[in-house]
C-alpha positions as CSV (number, residue, x, y, z in Angstrom):
1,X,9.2,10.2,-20.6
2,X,8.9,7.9,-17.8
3,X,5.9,5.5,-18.1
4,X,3.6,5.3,-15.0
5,X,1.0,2.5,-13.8
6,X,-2.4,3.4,-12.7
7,X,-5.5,1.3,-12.2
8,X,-9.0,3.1,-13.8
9,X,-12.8,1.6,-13.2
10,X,-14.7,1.8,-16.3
11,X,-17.8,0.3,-15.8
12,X,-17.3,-0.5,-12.3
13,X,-14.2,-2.6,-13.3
14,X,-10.4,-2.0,-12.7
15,X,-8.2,-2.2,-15.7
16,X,-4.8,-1.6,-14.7
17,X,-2.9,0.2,-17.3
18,X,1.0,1.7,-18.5
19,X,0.9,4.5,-19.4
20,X,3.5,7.5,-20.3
21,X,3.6,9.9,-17.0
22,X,2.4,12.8,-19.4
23,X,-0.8,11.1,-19.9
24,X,-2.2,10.7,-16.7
25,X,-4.6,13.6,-16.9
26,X,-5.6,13.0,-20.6
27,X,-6.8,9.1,-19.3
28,X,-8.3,10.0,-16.8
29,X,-10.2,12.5,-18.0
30,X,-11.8,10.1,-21.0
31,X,-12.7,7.1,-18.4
32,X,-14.2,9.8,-16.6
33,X,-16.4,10.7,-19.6
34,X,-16.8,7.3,-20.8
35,X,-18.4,6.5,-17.1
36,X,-20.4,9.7,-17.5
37,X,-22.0,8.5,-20.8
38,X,-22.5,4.8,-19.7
39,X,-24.2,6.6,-16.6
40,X,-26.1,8.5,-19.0
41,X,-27.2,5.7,-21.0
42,X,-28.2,3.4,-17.4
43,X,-30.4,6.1,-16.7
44,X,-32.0,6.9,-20.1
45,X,-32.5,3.1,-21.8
46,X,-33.0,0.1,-20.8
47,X,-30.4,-2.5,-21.0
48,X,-29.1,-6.4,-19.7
49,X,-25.6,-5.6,-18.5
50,X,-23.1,-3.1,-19.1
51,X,-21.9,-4.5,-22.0
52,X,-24.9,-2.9,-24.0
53,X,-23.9,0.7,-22.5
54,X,-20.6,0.1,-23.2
55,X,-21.3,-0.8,-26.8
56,X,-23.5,2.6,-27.1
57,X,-20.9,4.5,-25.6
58,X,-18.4,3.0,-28.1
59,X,-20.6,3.8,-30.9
60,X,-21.2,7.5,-29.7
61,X,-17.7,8.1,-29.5
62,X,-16.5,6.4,-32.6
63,X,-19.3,8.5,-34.5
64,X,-17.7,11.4,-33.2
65,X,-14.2,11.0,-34.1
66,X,-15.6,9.9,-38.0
67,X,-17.2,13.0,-38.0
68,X,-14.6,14.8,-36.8
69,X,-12.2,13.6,-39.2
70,X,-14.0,14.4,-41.8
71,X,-14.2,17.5,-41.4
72,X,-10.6,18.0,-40.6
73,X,-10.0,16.4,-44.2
74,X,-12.2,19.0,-45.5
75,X,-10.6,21.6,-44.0
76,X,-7.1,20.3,-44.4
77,X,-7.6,20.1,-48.4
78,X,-9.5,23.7,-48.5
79,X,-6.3,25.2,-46.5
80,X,-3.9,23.1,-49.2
81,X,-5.9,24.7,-51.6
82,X,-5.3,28.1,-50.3
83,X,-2.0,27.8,-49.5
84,X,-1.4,26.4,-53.6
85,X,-2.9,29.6,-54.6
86,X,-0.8,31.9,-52.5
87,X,2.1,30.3,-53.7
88,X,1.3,30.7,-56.9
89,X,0.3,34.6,-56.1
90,X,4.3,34.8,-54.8
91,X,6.0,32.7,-57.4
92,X,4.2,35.2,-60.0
93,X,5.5,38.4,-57.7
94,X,8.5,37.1,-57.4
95,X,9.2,36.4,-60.7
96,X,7.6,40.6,-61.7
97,X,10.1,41.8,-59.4
């Protein structure tokens, strides 16, 4: 896939960035969130600059995806599980018929 240059504002700063022509949407839809949250944060907390948003938002985010990892992990080994025991159901069958 072709890669594609586009310029985002996080934080009311440009970052110019490479990017692979598929992604366009999927980037700009996160600075758009991270923006959202740093906006969220301005108007909720107290802060210096926006380096303290931009750490919260960082720390929001990241928490997320642990969490969320997690529990794929959980779920990944209760489907491994599940498929183990099915296998084990057929082999059985299998081996009746």
């Amino acid at each position: 896939m072709p890669s594609l240059s586009i310029t985002v504002n996080i934080a009311d700063r440009p970052y110019r960035l490479k990017i692979e022509a598929g992604e366009e949407e999927t980037v700009r839809k996160a600075v758009k969130s991270i923006n959202e949250k740093i906006k969220a944060y301005a108007d909720t907390y107290a802060y210096k600059d926006k380096q303290d948003l931009l750490a919260m938002v960082a720390l929001q985010f990241s928490t997320y995806v642990v969490n969320h990892e997690s529990k794929a992990q959980v779920n990944d080994d209760h489907i491994i599980g599940k498929l183990t025991e099915l296998d084990t159901i057929l082999t059985d069958c299998l081996k009746k018929a």
